[in-house]
Each structure stands twice: as C-alpha cells, then as structure tokens.
C-alpha positions as CSV (number, residue, x, y, z in Angstrom):
1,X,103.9,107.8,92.4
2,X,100.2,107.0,91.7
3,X,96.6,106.2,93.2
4,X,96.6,103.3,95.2
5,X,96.2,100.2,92.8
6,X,98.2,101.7,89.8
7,X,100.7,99.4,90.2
8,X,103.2,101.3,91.6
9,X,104.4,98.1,94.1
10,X,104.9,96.0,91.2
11,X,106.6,98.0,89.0
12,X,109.1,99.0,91.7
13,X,110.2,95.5,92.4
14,X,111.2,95.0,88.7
15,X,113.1,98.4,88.9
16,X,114.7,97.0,92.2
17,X,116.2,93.8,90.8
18,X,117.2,94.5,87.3
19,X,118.8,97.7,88.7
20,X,120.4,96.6,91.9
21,X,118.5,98.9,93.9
22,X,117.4,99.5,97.5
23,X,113.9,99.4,97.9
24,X,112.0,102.0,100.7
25,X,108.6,101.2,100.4
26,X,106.2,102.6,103.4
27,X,103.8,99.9,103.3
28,X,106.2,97.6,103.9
29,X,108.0,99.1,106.7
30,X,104.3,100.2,108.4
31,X,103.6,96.4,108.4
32,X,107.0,95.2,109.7
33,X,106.9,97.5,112.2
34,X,103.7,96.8,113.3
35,X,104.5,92.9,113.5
36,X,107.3,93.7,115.3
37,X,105.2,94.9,117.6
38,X,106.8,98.7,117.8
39,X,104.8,101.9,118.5
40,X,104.9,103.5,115.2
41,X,104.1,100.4,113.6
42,X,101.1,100.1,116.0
43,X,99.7,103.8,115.5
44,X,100.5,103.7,111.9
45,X,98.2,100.4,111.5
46,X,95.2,102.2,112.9
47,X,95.0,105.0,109.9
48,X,96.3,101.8,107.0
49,X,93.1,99.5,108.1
50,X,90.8,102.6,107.5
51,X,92.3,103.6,104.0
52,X,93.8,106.8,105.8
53,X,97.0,108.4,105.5
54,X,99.4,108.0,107.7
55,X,100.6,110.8,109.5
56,X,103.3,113.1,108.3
57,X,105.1,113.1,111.2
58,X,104.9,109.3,111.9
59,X,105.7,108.5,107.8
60,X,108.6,111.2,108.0
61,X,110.1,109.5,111.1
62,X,110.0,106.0,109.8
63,X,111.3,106.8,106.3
64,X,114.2,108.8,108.2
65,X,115.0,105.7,110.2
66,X,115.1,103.8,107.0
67,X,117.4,106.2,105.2
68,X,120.2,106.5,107.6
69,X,120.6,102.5,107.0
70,X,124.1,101.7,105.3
71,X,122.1,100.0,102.2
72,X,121.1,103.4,101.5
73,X,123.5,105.3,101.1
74,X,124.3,104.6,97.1
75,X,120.5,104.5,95.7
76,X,117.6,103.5,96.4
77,X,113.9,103.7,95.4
78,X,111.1,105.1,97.1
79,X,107.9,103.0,96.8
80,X,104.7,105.0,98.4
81,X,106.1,108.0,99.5
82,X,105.9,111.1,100.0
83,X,102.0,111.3,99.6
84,X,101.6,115.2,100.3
85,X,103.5,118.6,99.8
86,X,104.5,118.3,103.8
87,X,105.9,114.8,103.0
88,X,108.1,116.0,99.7
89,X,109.2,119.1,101.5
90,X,110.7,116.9,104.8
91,X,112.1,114.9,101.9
92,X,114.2,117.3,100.5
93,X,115.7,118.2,103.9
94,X,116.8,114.7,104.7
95,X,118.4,114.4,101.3
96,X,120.3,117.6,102.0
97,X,121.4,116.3,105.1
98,X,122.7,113.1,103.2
99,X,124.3,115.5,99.9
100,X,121.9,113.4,98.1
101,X,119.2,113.8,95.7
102,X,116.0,112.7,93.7
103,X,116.7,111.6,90.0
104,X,113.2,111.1,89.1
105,X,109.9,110.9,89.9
106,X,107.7,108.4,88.2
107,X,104.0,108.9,88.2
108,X,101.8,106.1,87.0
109,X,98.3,107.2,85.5
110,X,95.2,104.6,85.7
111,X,91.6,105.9,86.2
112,X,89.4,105.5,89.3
113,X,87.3,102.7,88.0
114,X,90.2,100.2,87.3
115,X,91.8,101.1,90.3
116,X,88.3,99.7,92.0
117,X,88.6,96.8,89.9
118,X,92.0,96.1,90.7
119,X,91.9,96.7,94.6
120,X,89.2,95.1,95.4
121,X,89.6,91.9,93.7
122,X,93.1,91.9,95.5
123,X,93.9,89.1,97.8
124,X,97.5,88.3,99.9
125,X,98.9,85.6,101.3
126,X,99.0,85.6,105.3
127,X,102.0,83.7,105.0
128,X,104.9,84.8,102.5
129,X,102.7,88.2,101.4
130,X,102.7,87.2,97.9
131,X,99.5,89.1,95.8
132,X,97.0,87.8,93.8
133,X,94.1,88.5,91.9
134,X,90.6,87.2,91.8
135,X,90.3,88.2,88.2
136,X,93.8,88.9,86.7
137,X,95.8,86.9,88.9
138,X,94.2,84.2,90.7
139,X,95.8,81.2,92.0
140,X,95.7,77.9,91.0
141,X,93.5,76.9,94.2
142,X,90.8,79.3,95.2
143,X,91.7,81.1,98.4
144,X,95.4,79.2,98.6
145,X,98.9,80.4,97.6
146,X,100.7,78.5,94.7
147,X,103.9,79.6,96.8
148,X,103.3,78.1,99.8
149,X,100.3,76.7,100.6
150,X,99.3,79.6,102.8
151,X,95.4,81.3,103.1
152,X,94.6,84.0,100.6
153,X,93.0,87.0,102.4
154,X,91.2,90.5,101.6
155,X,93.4,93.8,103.5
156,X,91.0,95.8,105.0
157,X,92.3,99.0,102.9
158,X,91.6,96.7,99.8
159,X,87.6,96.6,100.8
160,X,85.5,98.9,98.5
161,X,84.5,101.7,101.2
162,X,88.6,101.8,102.5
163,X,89.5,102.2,98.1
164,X,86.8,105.0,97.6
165,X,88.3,106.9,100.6
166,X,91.7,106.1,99.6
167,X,91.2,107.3,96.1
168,X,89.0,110.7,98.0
169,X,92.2,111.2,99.6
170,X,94.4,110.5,97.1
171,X,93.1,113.5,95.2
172,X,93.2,115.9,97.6
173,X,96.0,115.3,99.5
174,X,98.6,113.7,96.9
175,X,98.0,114.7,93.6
176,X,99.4,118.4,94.8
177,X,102.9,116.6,94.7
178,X,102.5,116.1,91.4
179,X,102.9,119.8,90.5
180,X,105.3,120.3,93.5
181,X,107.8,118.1,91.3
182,X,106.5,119.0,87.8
183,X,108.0,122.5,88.8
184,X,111.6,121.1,89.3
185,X,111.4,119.7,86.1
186,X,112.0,115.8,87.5
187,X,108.4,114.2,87.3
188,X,107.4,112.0,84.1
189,X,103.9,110.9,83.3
190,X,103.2,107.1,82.3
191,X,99.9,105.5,80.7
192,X,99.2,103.0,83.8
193,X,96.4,101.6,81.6
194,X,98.9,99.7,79.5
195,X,99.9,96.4,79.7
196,X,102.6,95.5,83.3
197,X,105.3,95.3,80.1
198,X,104.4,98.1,78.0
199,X,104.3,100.7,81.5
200,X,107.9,99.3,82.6
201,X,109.3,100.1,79.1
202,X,107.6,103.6,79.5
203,X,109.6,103.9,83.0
204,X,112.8,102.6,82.1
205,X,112.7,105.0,78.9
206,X,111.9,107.6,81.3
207,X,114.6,106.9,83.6
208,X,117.3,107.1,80.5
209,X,116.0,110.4,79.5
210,X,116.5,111.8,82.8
211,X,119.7,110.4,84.2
C-alpha cells in the first residue's frame, strides 16, 4: 500500500522474483483487459485516464477473476489493491472462500511533494511498458527506450491535474485502510523517502517479523 508514486510497483516486482511469488497487480490487469478489448477493461480505462478510482465492484470482479487462477492458489502478492474499506472488506470474503489469508500488509510512506516529483516526470514505453524517469531515471536517448527502441510516453493519470486528484483521493478514500488493518495487527509502516535499497531492506525485515 501507498499513494500513487511511492514506489509500491517497483518494490513488488523485487518481492515477486527473489520470493517466487505471484504477482496481482490492478493496474496491470485494468490495462490487459482493456487491450484485450473486454468490457471491464474498457469501463475501467475511463476512471484510470482521469486519475479516478475504479469502481469497487468492477476492481472486486476483476481481482476475483484473477484469484481463482491455479497460480494463485500457494501465494501471491497484491500490488494496488484494495484502495478503500469496501475493497478490504470484499477481500476478506474471497480469502475465506479460498481458507486463505493476508500475512502482511506493507504500507510505503512518501510525502505529497515527491510523489509530484516522481509522477510527473514518469514516462513508459508504448512498446515493452518498461518506466523511466526524466530526472531519476532517464534513458540513454531522450524520449526512446534503452530496451527496445520503442517511444517513451506521458500516462494521462501521470499528468499533474490527474496526480493532485489521485493524491485528493488517495486521502480520503484509502488511507481509511490503513487503520482497517492497523486494527488486525498485520500492517507495517516503511520510510518511502529512503533510498529503492534501504525501503526493500525495511520490507523484507518486515516480512520476517511477521511470518
């Protein structure tokens, strides 16, 4: 968990190969769907390019879909969801259903004005979807990937009106999880502002302590 632009993508990727893990990540499966040309890809698309949440009930079906997958059944990692109390709470009834559980929840800490700096400067590749950074990360070529050659582009959600109402709706909407799973005594608190290293230690320490 996290605002948008705390890293959370990044650091889940890490966790997901040194671990072995399944990755969920809503983003992901929001775009897929959505190139694949399917309904709740397509209604889904219309919230993302205005820096809106999703739906419950179109997140909650997709994420369901994506659960009852084989690769799923062992572990997995959840990357951008649930992002409100309705989200968490249809959650915990699909775990039921699946005698499974949440080990953890990991919530990364930056402050508003980095997260600016860091979205907005954010450019992907239209080809393989590989990020960059016009400041932290930028390729070798202005506005080409070092990967594979393909254009470098600016999301819509990653222009500075969609971030401010992101990060608007991020604290109304999401950061009421964070005491939802504060009170069943599974959500740790990392310094975001730290170095990509020094936050993945914090994370990996965190997931010791609690497993």
């Amino acid at each position: 968990m996290g605002p948008p632009g705390a890293g959370k993508g990044s650091q889940s990727e890490r966790l997901v190969k040194e671990f072995q893990l399944t990755s969920i990540s809503t983003g992901e499966m929001f775009r897929e769907s959505y190139r694949n040309n399917e309904p709740l890809g397509i209604e889904a698309m219309k919230f993302i390019e205005h820096g809106n949440l999703v739906s419950d009930d179109i997140t909650n079906a997709i994420v369901r879909k994506r659960l009852l997958r084989e690769d799923a059944e062992r572990c997995f990692l959840l990357d951008g969801y649930p992002r409100t109390v309705a989200q968490a709470e249809a959650l915990d009834k699909m775990l039921d259903e699946m005698s499974s559980r949440l080990t953890a929840v990991i919530n990364i800490v930056v402050d508003k004005e980095s997260i600016l700096e860091r979205m907005v400067g954010r450019r992907v590749c239209k080809n393989c979807e590989r990020t960059y950074h016009t400041k932290f990360k930028p390729p070798k070529v202005q506005g080409i990937c070092d990967a594979c050659g393909g254009e470098l582009y600016q999301r819509n959600d990653d222009k500075p009106e969609a971030v401010r109402n992101r990060l608007n709706i991020y604290e109304s909407k999401t950061k009421p999880i964070v005491d939802y799973y504060r009170g069943r005594g599974i959500l740790v608190e990392v310094n975001g502002m730290q170095t990509f290293d020094e936050v993945y230690a914090d994370i990996k320490k965190a997931l010791g302590d609690l497993t």
